[in-house]
N, C-alpha and C positions, 0 to 999 in steps of 0.2 A: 504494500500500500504506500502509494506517495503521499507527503501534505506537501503544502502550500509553502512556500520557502519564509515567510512570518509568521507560521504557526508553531507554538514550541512542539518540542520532542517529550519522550518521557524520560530524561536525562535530570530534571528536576528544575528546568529553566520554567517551568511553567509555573511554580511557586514563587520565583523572583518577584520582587514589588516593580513596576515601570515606574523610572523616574522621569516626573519631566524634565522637560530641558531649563537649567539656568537661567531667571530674568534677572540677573546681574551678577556683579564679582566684586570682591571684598579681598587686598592684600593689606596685609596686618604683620608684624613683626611678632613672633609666638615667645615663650617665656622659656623656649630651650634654648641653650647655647650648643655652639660646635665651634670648636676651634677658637672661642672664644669671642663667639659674635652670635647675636640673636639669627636665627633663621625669619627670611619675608617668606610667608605661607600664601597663597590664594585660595580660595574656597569660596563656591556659591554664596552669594546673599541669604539665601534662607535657613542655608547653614549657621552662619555667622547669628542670623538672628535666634537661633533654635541654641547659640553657647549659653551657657549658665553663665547671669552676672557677675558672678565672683571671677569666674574665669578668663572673661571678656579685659577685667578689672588688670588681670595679671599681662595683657597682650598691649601693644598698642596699634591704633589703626592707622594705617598709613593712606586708606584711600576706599572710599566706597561709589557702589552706583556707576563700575563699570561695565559699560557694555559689552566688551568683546574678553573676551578669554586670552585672545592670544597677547594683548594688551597688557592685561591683567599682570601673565605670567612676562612681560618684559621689564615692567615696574617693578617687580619681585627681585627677579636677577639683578638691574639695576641698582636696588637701593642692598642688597646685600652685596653689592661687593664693595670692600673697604672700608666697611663700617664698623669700628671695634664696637666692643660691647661697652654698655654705661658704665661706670662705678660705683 
């Protein structure tokens, strides 16, 4: 039996949740270091809004209510490089 090439399988994709696609993007500097520098994260906006405020608290925002992703992730790479970490 064939299906339909957007139908799932019974491989267990058929229980995945569909996400929609991104109505914007959020690059934030997260409270981990590496090397001694904060990491810029991107992450959908509804992500970001769905972080717990305590958490939100420990990150700083570097940029909300971007449209494009690939943006997003050029701002990211941008602002981490060369930026040591606070004191």
């Amino acid at each position: 039996m064939t299906r339909p090439a957007n139908q799932a399988t019974s491989s267990g994709r058929e229980n995945m949740k569909r996400k929609r696609p991104a109505t914007g993007w959020v690059v934030y500097e997260s409270s981990v270091h590496v090397k001694g520098r904060r990491l810029a994260v991107v992450c959908p906006q509804d992500e970001w809004d769905a972080l717990p405020v305590d958490l939100r608290r420990s990150c700083v925002l570097i940029r909300a209510g971007i449209t494009n992703e690939g943006e997003a992730e050029r701002l990211a790479r941008s602002h981490s490089v060369g930026r040591p970490r606070a004191a």
